[in-house]
C-alpha positions in Angstrom: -7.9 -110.4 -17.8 -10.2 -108.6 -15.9 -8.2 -105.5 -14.5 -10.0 -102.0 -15.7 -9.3 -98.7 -14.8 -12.0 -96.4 -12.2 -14.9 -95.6 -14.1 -14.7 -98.3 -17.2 -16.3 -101.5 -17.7 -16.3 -105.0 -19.2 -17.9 -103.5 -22.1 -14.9 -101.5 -23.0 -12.3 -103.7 -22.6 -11.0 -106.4 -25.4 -9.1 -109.0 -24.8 -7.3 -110.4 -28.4 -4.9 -113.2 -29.3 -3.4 -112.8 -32.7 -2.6 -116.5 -34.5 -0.6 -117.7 -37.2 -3.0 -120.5 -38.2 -3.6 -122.2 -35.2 -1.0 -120.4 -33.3 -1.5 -118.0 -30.8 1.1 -115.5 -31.5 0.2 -112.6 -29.9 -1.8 -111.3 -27.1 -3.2 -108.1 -26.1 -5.1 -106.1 -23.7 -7.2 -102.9 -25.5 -9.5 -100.5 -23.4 -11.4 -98.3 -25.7 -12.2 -94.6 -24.8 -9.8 -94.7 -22.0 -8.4 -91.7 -20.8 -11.0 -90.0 -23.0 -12.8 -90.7 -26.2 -10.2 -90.0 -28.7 -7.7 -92.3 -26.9 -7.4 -96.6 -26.8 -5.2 -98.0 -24.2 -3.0 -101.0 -24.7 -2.7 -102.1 -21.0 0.0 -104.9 -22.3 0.9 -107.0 -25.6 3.2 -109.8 -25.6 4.5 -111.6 -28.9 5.7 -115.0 -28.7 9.0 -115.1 -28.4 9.9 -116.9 -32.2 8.8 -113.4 -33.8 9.9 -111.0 -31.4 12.3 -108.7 -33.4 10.7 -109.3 -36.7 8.7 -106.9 -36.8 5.2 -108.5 -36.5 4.2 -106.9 -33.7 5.0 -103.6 -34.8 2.6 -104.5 -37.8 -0.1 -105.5 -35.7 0.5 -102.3 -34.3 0.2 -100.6 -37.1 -2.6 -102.3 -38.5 -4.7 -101.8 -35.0 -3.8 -97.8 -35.5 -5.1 -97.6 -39.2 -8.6 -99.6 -37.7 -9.0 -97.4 -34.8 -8.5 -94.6 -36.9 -11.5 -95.3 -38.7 -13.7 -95.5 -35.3 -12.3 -91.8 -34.4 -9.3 -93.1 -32.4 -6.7 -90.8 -32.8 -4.4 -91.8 -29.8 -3.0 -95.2 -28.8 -1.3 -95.6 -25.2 0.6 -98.4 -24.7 1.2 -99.5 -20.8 4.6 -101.0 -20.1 6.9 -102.1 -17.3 9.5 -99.6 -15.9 13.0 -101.0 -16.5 11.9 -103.4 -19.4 14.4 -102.1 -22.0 12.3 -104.0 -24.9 8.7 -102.5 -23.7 10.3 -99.2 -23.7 12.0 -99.6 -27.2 8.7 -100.6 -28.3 
């Protein structure tokens, strides 16, 4: 939960839990300006399992690119584990 690239700090990072009512659903890891300005990094998300494959998370993907969009993000990187066939899908 802590974990930040060289030359960012706390201040940039945002840690968020998505809920459906009281709960959590999602989870995910956002570093603003990171490689540059124009870009937000998703260093992970993980959905509960009961809604993988339902497309929520691709919503709340969608959603978070409309929002940044507004701020003058106009790149989202998503980190993911090599060999994880789902990540990479995603």
């Amino acid at each position: 939960m802590n974990a930040l690239p060289q030359n960012k700090d706390m201040q940039d990072k945002y840690y968020i839990g998505y809920y459906d009512g009281e709960r959590l659903i999602a989870v995910m890891d956002l570093i603003m300006d990171f490689p540059d300005e124009t870009t937000a990094f998703i260093g992970f998300f993980m959905t509960d399992v009961s809604i993988q494959n339902t497309g929520i998370g691709s919503g709340i993907i969608e959603d978070l690119c409309v929002c940044l969009a507004k701020i003058g993000i106009s790149k989202v990187r998503l980190g993911w584990v090599k060999d994880n066939p789902q990540a990479e899908h995603f």
